[in-house]
C-alpha positions as CSV (number, residue, x, y, z in Angstrom):
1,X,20.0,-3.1,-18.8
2,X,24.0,-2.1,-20.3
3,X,23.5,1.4,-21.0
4,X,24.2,4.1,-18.9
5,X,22.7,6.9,-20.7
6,X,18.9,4.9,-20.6
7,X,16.7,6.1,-18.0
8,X,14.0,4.1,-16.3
9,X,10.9,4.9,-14.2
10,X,9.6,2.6,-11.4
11,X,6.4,3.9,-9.9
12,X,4.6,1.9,-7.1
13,X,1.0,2.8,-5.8
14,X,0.2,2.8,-2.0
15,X,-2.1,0.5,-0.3
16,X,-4.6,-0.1,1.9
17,X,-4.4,-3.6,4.2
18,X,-7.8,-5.6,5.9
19,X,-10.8,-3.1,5.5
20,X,-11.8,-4.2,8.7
21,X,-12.2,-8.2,9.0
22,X,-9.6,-9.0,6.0
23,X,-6.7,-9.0,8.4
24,X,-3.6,-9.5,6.8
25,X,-5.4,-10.9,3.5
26,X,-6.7,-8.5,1.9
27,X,-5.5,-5.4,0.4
28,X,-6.3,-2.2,-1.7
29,X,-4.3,-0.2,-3.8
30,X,-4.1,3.6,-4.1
31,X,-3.6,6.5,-5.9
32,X,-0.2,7.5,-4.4
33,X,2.7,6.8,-5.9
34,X,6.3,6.2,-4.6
35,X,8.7,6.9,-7.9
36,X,12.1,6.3,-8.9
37,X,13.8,7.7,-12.1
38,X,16.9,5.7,-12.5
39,X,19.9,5.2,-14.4
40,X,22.5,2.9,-14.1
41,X,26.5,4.3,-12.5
42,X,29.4,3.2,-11.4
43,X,28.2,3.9,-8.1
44,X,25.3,3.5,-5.7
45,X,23.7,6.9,-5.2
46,X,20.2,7.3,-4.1
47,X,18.9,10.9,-4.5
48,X,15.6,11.8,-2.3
49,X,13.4,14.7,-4.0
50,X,11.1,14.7,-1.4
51,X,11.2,15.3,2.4
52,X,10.0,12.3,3.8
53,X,12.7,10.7,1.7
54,X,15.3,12.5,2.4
55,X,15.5,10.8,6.0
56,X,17.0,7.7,4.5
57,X,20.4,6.3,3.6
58,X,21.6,8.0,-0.1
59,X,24.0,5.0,-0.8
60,X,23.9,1.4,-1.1
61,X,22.5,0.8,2.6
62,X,19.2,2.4,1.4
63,X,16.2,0.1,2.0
64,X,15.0,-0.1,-1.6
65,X,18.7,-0.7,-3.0
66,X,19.1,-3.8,-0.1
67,X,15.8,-5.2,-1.1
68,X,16.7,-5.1,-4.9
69,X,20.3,-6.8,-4.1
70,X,18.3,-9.0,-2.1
71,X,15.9,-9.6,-5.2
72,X,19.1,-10.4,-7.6
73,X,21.0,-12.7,-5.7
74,X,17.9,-15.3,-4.9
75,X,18.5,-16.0,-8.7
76,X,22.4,-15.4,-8.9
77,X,22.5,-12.3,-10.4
78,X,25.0,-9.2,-8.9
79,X,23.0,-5.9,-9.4
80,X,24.6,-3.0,-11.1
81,X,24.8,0.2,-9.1
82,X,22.5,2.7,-10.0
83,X,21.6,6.7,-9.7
84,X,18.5,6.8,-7.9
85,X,15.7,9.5,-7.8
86,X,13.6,8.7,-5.4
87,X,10.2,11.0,-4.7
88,X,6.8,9.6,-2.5
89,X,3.5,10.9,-2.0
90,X,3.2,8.1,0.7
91,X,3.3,9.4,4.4
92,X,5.5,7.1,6.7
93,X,4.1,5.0,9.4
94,X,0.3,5.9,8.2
95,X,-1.1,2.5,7.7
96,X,-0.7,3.2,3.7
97,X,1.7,0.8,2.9
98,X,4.9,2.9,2.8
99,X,7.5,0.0,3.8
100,X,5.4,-2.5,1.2
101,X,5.7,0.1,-1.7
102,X,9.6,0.0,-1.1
103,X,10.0,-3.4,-1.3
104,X,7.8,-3.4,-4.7
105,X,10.0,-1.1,-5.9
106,X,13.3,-2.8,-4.9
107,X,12.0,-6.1,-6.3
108,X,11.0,-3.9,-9.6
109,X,14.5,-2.6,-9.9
110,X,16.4,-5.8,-9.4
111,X,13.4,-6.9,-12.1
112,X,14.6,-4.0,-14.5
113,X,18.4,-3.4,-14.0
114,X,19.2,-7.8,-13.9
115,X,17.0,-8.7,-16.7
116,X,15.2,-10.9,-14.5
117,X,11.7,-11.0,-16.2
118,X,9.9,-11.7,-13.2
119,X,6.2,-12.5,-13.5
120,X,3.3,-10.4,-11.1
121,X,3.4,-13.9,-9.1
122,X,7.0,-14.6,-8.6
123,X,7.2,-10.5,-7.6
124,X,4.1,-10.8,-5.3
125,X,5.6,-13.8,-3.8
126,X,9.1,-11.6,-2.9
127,X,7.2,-9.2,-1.6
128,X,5.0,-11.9,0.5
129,X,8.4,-13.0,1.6
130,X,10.1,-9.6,2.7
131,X,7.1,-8.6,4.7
132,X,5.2,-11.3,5.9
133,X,1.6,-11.3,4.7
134,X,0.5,-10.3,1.0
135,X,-2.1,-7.8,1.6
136,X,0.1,-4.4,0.9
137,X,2.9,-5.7,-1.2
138,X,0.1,-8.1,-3.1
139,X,-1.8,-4.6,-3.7
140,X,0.6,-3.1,-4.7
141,X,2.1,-5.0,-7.1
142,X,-1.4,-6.3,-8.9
143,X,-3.3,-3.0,-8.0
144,X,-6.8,-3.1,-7.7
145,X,-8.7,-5.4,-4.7
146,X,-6.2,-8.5,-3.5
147,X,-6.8,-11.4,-1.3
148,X,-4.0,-13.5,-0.4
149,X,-2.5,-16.7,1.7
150,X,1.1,-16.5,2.6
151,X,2.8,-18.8,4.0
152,X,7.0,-19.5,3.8
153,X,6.0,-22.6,1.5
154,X,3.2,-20.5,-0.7
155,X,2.0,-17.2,-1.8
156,X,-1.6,-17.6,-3.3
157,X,-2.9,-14.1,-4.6
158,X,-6.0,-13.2,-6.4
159,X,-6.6,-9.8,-7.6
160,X,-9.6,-7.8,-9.2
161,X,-10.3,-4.8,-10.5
162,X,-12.6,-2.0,-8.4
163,X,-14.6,0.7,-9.9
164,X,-17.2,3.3,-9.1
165,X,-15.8,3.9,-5.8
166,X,-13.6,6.5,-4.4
167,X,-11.8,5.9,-1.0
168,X,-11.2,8.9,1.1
169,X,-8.1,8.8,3.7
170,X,-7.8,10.8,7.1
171,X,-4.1,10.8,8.0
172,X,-3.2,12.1,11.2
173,X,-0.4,14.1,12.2
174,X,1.0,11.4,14.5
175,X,2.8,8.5,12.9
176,X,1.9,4.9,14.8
177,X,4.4,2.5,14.0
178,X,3.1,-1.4,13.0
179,X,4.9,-2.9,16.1
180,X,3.2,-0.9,18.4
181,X,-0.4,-1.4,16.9
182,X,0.4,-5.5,16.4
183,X,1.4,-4.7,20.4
184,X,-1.8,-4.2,21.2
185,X,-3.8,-7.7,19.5
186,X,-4.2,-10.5,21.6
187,X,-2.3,-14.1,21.6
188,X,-5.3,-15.9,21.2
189,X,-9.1,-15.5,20.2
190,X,-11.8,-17.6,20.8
191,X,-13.2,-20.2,18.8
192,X,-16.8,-18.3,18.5
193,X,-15.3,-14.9,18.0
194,X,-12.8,-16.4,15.1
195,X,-15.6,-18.1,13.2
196,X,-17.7,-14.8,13.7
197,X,-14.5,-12.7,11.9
198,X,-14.1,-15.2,9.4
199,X,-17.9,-15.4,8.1
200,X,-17.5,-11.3,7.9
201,X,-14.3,-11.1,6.0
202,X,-16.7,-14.1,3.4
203,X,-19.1,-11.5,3.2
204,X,-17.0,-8.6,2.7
205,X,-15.9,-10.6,-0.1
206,X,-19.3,-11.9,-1.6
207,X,-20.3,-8.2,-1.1
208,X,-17.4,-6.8,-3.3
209,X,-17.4,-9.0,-6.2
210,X,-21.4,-8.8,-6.1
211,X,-21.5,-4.8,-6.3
212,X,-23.7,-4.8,-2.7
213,X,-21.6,-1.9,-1.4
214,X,-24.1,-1.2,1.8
215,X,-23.4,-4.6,3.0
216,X,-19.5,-4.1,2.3
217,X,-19.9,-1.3,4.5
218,X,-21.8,-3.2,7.2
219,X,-19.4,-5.9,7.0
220,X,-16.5,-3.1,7.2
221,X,-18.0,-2.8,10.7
222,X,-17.4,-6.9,12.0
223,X,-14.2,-7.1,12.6
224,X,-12.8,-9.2,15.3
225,X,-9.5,-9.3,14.6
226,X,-7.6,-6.1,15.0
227,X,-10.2,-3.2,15.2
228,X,-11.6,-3.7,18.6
229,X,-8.0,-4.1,20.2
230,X,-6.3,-0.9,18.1
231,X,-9.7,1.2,18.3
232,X,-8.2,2.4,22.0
233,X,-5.0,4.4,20.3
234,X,-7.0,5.6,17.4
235,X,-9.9,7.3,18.8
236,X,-10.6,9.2,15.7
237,X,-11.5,6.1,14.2
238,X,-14.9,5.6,15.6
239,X,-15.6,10.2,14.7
240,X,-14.7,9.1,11.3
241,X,-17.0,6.5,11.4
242,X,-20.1,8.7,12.0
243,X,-19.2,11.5,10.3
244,X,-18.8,9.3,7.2
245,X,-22.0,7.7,7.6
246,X,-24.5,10.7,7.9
247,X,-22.7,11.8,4.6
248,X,-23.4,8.9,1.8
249,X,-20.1,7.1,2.7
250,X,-20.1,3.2,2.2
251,X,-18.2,2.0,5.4
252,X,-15.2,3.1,7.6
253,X,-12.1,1.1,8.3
254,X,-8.5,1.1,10.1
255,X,-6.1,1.6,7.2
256,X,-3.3,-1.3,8.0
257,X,-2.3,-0.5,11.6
258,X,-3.7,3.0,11.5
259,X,-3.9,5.9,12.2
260,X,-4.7,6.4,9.3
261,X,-8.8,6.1,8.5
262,X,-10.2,5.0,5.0
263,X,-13.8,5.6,3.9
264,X,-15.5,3.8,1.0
265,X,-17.7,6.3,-0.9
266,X,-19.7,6.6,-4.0
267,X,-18.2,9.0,-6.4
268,X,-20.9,11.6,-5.6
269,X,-20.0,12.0,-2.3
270,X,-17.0,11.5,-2.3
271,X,-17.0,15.9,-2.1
272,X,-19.2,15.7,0.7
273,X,-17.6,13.3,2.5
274,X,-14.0,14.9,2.4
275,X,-15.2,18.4,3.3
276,X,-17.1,17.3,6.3
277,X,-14.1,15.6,7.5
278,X,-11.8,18.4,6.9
279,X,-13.9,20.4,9.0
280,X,-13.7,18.2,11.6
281,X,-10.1,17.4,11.6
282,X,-8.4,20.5,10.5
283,X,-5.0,19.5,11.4
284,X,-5.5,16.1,9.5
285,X,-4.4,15.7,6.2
286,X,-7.9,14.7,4.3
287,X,-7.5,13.6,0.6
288,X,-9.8,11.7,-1.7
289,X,-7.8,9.0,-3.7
290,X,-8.8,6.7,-6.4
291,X,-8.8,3.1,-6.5
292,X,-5.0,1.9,-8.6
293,X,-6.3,-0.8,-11.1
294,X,-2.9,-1.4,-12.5
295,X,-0.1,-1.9,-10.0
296,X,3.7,-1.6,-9.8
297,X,4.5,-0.1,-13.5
298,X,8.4,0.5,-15.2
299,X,9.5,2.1,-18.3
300,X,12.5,2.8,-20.5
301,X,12.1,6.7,-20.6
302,X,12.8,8.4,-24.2
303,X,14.9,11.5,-24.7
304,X,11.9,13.9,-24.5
305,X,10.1,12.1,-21.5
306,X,13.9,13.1,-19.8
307,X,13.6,16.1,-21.0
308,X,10.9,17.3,-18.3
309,X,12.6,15.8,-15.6
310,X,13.4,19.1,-14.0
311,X,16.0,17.4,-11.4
312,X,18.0,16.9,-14.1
């Protein structure tokens, strides 16, 4: 980018990480967004429009600008500074990928502002890179279902498209930070139990790409790789779980590290499903989401797309 008066839009969808035995492999995105209109200045200036974003650094120390910088100088380049307008509908420390749609979004700026033409591998392998495994970042950059291998030599990512199902998310009112969830998972597992999580995580697999939803729910279930150890601090999880099932859902999982709790549902009842939750978890924030096909998206904005900005 060179002008200063063109305005861009990064937007980055949310994700969900493991549905149950894909532990830090596979990942979902969904339909929340963390956005960023942009322009470039002769200054670093990061502008929060909503609350939860409002808690971070507004200059060059912000998390999304380091990552960007970050992004730009693996290949040489000095990023320009930017005025940033940042806005999420992704709650913090949820289990819904708010730390992986940030550094999408700072590898999608650096992308954008330093002309780096990045493809969805090389961003998906940054992302691998900044956060460890490619499960949220992977989603989140591809969209849709992603399975992934990451290691500091490799990121392998496959991604596929889901539809026909709706996901429904309980989101407590109580943050639960990654560290203290990982906390909780043991050292070592035994060789039985291993094998037993990895045939699940094939079959949640073979069940997705072979539309057998009931089995994906059943294999949703077999975890034995985080669930077991986290269900302790998230004792909502095995509510949601019943509640879900007497209503048409598919299967119940730990989002990420919780709390939050994602259901798989058929789009009829989808309804059902979120209204007997709400009922049972008043002070819980209950939504029903849509599965993100597309992934991280940017755009040069024109003159009357600026012109609805009202923060402008």
């Amino acid at each position: 980018m060179s002008q200063e008066s063109e305005m861009f839009l990064i937007r980055v969808p949310a994700s969900t990480a493991n549905l149950g035995p894909g532990f830090d492999s596979i990942g979902l995105a969904l339909g929340l967004y963390l956005e960023i209109h942009g322009s470039l200045s002769d200054r670093w200036e990061v502008v929060p429009l909503t609350e939860e974003m409002a808690a971070f650094p507004k200059d060059e120390s912000n998390y999304i600008v380091q990552i960007a910088k970050k992004t730009a100088a693996f290949y040489g380049k000095e990023l320009a500074p930017c005025r940033l307008f940042v806005s999420s509908e992704i709650p913090l420390a949820r289990g819904l990928g708010s730390s992986a749609s940030a550094i999408v979004a700072g590898i999608e700026l650096a992308n954008l502002v330093a002309e780096l033409h990045l493809t969805d591998d090389e961003k998906g392998r940054h992302a691998s890179l900044f956060e460890g495994h490619p499960d949220n970042g992977g989603a989140s950059v591809y969209g849709g279902l992603v399975v992934g291998l990451h290691t500091e030599e490799q990121t392998d990512v496959v991604s596929f498209p889901i539809k026909g199902v709706k996901v429904i998310v309980a989101i407590p009112n109580f943050e639960l930070l990654t560290e203290d969830s990982r906390s909780v998972l043991p050292k070592t597992l035994a060789y039985k139990e291993a094998i037993e999580g990895s045939a699940a995580a094939n079959m949640l697999l073979a069940a997705i790409v072979s539309d057998n939803w009931k089995l994906v729910g059943q294999m949703m279930q077999r975890d034995r790789f985080h669930q077991p150890y986290r269900a302790p601090i998230v004792p909502h999880l095995a509510q949601i779980e019943e509640i879900a099932a007497q209503n048409g859902a598919y299967g119940t999982a730990l989002s990420g590290a919780g709390p939050t709790v994602l259901c798989l549902v058929p789009e009829a009842q989808a309804e059902q499903v979120q209204e007997k939750l709400s009922n049972k978890f008043p002070d819980f924030v209950i939504k029903e989401l849509l599965i993100d096909n597309k992934g991280s998206q940017t755009m040069i904005l024109s003159e009357a797309d600026k012109e609805e900005l009202s923060f402008l």
